[in-house]
VEXDREN-2710 file (C-alpha; in Angstrom, 1 decimal):
% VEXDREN-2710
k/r/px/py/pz
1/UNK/83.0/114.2/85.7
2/UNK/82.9/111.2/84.0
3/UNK/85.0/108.6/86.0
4/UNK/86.2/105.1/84.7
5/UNK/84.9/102.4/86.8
6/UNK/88.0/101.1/87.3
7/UNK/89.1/103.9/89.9
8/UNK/86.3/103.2/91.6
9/UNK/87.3/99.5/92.5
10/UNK/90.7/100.3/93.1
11/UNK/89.5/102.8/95.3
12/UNK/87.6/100.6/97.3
13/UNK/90.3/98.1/97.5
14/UNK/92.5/100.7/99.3
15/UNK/90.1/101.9/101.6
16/UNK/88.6/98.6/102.1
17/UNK/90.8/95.5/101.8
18/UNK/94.3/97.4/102.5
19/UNK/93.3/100.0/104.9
20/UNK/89.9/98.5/106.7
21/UNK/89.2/102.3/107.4
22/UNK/86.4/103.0/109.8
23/UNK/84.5/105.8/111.0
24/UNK/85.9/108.9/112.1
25/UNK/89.5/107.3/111.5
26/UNK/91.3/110.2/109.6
27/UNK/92.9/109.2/106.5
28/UNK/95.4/111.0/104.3
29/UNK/96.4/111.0/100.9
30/UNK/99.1/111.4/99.4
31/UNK/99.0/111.7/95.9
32/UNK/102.4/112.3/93.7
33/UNK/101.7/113.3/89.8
34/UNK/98.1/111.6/90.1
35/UNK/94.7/112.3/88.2
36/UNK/92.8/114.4/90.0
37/UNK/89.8/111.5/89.1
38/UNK/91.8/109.4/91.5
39/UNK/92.0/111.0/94.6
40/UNK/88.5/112.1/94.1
41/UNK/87.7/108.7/94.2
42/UNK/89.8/108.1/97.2
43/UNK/87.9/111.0/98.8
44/UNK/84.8/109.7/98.1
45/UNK/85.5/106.0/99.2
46/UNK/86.8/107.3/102.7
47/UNK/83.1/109.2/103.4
48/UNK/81.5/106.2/102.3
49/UNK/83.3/104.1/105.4
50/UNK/82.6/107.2/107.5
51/UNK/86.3/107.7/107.3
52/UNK/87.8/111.7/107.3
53/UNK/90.0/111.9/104.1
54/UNK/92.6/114.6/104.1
55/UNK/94.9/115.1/100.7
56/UNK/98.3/116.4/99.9
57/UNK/99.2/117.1/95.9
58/UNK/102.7/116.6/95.0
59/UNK/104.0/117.3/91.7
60/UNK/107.8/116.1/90.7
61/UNK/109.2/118.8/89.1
62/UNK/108.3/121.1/91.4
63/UNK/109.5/118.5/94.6
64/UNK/113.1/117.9/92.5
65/UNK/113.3/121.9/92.6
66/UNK/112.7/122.4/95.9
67/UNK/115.2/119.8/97.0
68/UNK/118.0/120.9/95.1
69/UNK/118.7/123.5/97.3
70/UNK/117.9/121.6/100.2
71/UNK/119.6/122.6/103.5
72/UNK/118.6/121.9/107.0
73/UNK/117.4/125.1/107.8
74/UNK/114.4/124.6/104.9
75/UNK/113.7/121.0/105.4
76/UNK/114.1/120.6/109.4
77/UNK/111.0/122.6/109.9
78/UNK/109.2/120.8/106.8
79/UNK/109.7/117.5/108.5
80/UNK/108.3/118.9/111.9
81/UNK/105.3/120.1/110.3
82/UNK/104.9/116.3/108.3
83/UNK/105.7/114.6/111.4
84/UNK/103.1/116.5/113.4
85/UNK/100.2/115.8/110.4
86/UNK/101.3/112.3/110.4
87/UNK/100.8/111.9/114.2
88/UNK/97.3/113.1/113.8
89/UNK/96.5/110.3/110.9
90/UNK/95.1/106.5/111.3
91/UNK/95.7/105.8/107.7
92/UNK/98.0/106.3/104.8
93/UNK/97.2/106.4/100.9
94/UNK/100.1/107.0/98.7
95/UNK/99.8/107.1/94.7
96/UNK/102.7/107.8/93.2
97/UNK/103.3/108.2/89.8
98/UNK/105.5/110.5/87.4
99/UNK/106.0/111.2/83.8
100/UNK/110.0/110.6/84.4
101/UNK/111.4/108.2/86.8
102/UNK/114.6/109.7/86.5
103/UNK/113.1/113.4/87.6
104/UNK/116.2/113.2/90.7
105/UNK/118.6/112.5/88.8
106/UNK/121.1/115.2/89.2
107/UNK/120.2/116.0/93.0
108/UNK/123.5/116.1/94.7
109/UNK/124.2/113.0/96.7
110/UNK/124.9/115.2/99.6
111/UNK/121.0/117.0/99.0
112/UNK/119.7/113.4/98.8
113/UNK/121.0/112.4/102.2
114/UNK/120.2/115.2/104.0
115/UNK/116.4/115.2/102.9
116/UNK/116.1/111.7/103.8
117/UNK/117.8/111.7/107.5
118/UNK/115.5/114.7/108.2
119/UNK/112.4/113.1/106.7
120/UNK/113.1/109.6/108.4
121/UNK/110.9/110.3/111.1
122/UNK/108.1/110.9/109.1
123/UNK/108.7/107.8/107.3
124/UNK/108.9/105.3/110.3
125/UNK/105.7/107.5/111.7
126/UNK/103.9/106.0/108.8
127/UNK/105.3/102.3/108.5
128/UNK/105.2/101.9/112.3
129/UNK/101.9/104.2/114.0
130/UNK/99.7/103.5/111.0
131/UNK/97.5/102.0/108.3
132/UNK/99.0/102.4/105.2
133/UNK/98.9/101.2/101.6
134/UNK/101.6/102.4/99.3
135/UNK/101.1/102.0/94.7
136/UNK/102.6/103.4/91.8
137/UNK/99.9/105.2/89.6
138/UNK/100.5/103.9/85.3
139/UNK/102.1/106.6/83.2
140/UNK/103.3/106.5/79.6
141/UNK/106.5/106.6/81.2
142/UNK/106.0/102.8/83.1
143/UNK/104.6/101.8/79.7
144/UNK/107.8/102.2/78.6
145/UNK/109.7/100.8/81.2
146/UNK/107.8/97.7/80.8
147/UNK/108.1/97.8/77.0
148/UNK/104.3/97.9/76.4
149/UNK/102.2/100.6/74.6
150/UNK/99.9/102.9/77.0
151/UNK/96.6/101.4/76.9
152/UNK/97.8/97.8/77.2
153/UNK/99.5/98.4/80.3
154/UNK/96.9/100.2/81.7
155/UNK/95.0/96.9/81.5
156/UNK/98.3/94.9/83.0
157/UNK/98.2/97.8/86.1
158/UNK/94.7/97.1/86.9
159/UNK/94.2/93.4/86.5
160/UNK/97.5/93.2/88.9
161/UNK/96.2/95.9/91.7
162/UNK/93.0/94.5/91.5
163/UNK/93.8/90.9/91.9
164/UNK/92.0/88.8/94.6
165/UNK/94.8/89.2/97.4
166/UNK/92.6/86.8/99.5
167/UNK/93.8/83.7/96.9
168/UNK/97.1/84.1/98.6
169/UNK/96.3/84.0/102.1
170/UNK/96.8/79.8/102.4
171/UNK/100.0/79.6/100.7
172/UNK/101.7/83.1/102.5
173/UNK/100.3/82.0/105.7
174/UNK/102.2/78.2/105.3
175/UNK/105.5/80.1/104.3
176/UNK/105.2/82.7/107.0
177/UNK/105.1/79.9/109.6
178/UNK/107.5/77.6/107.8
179/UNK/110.2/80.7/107.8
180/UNK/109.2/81.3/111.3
181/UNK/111.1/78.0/112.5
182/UNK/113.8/78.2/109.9
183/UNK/117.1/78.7/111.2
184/UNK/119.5/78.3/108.2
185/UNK/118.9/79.9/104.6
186/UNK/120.9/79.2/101.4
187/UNK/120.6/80.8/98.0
188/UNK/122.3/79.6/95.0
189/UNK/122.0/80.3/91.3
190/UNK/124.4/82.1/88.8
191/UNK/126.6/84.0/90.7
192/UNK/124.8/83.6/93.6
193/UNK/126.9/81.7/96.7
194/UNK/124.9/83.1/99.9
195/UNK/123.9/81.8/103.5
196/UNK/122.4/83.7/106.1
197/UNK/120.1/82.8/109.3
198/UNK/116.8/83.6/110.1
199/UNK/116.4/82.1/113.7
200/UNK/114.4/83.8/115.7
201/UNK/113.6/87.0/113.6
202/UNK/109.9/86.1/112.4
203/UNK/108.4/86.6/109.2
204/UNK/105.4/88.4/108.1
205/UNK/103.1/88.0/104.8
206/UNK/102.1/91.0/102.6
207/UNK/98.6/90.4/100.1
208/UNK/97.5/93.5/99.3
209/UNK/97.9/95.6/103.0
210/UNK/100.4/97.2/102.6
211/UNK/101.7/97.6/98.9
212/UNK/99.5/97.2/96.0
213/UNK/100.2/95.4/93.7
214/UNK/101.6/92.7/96.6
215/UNK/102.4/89.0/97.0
216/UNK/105.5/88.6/99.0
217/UNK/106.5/87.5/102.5
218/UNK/109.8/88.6/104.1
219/UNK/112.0/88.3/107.1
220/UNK/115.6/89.2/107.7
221/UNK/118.5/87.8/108.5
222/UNK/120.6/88.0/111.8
223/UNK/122.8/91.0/111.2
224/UNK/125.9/89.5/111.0
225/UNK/125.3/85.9/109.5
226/UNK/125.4/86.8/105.8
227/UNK/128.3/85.1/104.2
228/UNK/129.1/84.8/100.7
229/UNK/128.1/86.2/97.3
230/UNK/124.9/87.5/95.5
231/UNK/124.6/88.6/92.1
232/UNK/121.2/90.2/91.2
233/UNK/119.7/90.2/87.3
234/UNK/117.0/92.9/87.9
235/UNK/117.9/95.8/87.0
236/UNK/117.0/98.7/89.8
237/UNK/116.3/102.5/90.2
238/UNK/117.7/104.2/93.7
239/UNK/117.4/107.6/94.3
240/UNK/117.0/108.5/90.5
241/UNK/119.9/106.5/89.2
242/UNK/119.9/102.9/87.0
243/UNK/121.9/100.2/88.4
244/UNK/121.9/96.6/86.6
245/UNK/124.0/93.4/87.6
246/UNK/124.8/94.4/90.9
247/UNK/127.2/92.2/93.0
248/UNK/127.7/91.8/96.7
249/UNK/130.2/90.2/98.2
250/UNK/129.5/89.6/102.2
251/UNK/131.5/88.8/105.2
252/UNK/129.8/88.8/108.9
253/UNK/127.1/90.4/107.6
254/UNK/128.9/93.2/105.8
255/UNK/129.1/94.1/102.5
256/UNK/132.4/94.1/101.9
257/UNK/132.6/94.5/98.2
258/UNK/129.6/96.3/95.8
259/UNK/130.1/96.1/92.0
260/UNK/127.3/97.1/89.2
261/UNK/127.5/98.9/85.8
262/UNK/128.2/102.4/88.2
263/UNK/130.2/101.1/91.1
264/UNK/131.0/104.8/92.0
265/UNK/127.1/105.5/92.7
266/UNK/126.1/102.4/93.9
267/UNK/129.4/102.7/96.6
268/UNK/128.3/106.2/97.7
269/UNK/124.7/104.9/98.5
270/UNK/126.3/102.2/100.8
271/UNK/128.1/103.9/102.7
272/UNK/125.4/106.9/103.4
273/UNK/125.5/105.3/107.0
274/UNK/127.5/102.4/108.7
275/UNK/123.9/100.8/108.1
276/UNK/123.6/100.7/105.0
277/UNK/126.1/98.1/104.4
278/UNK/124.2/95.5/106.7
279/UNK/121.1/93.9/105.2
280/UNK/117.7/94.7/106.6
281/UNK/115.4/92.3/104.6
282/UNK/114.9/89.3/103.0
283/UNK/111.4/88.4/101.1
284/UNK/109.7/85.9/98.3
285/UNK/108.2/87.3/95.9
286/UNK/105.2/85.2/93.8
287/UNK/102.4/87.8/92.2
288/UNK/101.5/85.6/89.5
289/UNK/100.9/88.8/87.3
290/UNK/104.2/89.7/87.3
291/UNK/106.9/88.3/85.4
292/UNK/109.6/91.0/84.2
293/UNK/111.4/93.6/86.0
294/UNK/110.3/97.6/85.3
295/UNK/112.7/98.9/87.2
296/UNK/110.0/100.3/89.6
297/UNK/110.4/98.2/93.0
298/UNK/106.7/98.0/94.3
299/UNK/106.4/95.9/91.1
300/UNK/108.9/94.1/90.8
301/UNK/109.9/92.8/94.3
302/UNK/106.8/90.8/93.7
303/UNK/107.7/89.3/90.7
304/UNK/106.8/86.1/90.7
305/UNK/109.9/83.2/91.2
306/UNK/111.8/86.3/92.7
307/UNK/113.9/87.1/96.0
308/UNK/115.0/90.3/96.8
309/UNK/117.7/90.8/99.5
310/UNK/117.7/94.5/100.8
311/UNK/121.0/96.9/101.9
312/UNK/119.6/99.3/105.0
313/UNK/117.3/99.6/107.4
314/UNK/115.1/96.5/108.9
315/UNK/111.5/96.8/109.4
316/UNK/110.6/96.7/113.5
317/UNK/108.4/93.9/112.9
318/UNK/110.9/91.2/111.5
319/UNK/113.6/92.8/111.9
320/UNK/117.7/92.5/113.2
321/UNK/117.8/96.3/114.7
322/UNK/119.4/97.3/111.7
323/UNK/119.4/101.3/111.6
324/UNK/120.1/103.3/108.2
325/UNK/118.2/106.4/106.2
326/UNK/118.8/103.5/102.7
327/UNK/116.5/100.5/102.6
328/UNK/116.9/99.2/98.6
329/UNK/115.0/96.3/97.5
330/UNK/117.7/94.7/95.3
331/UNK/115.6/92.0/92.8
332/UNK/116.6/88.6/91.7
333/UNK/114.5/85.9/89.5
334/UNK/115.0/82.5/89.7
335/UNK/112.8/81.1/87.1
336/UNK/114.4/79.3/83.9
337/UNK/114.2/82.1/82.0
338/UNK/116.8/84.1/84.3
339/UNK/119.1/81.2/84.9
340/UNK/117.4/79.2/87.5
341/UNK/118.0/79.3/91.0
342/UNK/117.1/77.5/94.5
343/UNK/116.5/78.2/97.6
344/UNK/117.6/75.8/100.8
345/UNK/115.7/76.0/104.7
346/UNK/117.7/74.2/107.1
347/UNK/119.0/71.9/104.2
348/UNK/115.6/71.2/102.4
349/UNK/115.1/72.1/98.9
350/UNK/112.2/74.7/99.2
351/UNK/111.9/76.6/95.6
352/UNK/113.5/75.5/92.6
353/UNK/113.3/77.7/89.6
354/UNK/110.6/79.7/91.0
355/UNK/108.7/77.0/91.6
356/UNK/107.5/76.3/95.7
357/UNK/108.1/72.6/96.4
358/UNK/106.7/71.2/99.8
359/UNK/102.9/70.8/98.9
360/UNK/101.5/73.9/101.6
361/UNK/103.6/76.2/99.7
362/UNK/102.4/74.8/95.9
363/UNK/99.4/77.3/96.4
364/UNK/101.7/80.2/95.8
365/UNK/102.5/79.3/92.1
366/UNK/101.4/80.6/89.3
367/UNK/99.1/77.9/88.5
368/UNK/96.8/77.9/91.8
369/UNK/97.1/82.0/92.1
370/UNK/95.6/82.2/88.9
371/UNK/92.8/80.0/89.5
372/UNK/94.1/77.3/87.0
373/UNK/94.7/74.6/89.7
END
């Protein structure tokens, strides 16, 4: 089988720099609508740390099918069995790609709920008792997305996954720390009216550990000390459906209004559970690489100049206790080309236009990331 090197590096990245797996340290991965070449190499890069690589195959079609039908009975026992795996695992590898974004679509609302509640578990299993590294895998499909042919964003996926993650680790460990004693938080730009704290809740940096491609650090704010209003310009996909220029409007934390281009959908999502409603992150996004939304959140929640500002459930590390089956990275950019934007800790201009001010932060712009200054 003749493999392209690139697979190889990524591979190594994974099982190297995200994972750091070691021997005897079981492994699985997950791989959703993947090249077989891939998890091969995956396989192979797990032996070579000693590591024991297990590997589930998932194909869309065949997962949309099965949960259109879902009821309890069916996927109660299906979580048990994922939950028991999981337990067994160190690590988690999860490539995820698919020929149509949209392949949920027309799974009943009522369908989507249920399989997520059941499969919750699983999920915090994963995020909380693990090692884990979660990436999109290129398609024609994300070519399209990101208006570019096949090949050349091929070339755009792996110069991003394979960036050196390390180049961040001065500037993401300067913000983590600064947002670590702020208190107060203001965002403003067009349509954008919003305070919150952050006292006391922490902050943590991502470069590469946990999503590929990466470059973000978040926190969250105190539950109820969101007031005002916040109007995103990247346009999002949540549980196969398209939102764009969606607007919150919050009081004590709550979202008290919700408005997009389908208000219905975006209404039903939010009020899946009382937590939906609260807000359960809030992160800076810089990956140089990045510049325009896809609608496919593991990119562009790291676009650089961005924020995103995320209905549902908070992280345990970082987090304000809030409890929902939704957590929905909602995008907004702040460089000129999207209108601008700053960002205010405890009354001190931090980024304007999706530039980092104070001089420890510079080192997360474009310029330095990409080893131009």
């Amino acid at each position: 089988m003749i493999t392209d090197p690139r697979l190889n590096q990524l591979a190594e990245l994974l099982t190297g720099f995200s994972t750091s797996l070691k021997e005897n340290e079981r492994v699985l991965i997950d791989a959703f609508d993947v090249p077989e070449a891939m998890v091969v190499a995956l396989i192979r890069a797990a032996r070579r740390r000693g590591a024991l690589p297990f590997a589930q195959i998932h194909q869309a079609r065949v997962t949309r099918e099965l949960m259109r039908g879902a009821v309890k009975e069916q996927y109660a026992p299906h979580a048990e069995v994922e939950l028991a795996r999981m337990k067994k695992m160190d690590a988690y590898i999860a490539l995820r790609g698919s020929a149509n974004i949209f392949e949920t679509s027309d799974i009943s609302a009522a369908s989507v709920q249920l399989v997520s509640k059941l499969m919750k578990p699983v999920q915090d299993r994963r995020v909380n008792h693990s090692k884990w590294v979660v990436l999109r895998w290129p398609t024609p499909a994300m070519a399209q997305q990101a208006g570019m042919s096949t090949e050349v964003f091929e070339d755009f996926y792996f110069r991003v996954c394979t960036l050196d993650y390390r180049r961040m680790t001065p500037g993401m460990n300067a913000l983590r720390d600064l947002m670590c004693r702020t208190d107060r938080v203001q965002l403003k730009g067009p349509g954008t009216d919003l305070s919150f704290s952050i006292k006391g809740i922490g902050a943590k940096e991502c470069g590469g550990l946990r999503n590929i491609p990466d470059g973000e650090v978040f926190s969250c704010p105190v539950k109820e000390s969101v007031e005002g209003v916040l109007q995103y310009n990247a346009p999002t996909v949540y549980l196969g459906t398209s939102f764009d220029q969606i607007r919150l409007v919050f009081k004590q934390g709550r979202i008290v209004e919700a408005t997009a281009n389908n208000t219905r959908r975006l209404n039903e999502i939010l009020d899946s559970d009382p937590g939906a409603r609260y807000i359960g992150e809030f992160a800076l996004g810089f990956n140089p690489h990045i510049l325009q939304p896809m609608r496919d959140i593991l990119f562009d929640e790291k676009i650089a100049g961005s924020f995103h500002f995320t209905p549902g459930q908070a992280y345990d590390d970082c987090g304000n206790g809030n409890k929902s089956q939704v957590h929905w990275d909602m995008v907004c950019i702040q460089r000129p080309d999207y209108g601008g934007g700053e960002i205010w800790f405890d009354g001190k201009l931090i980024r304007q236009d999706g530039l980092f001010l104070p001089k420890a932060l510079q080192k997360l712009n474009p310029v330095y990331l990409l080893g131009k200054g």
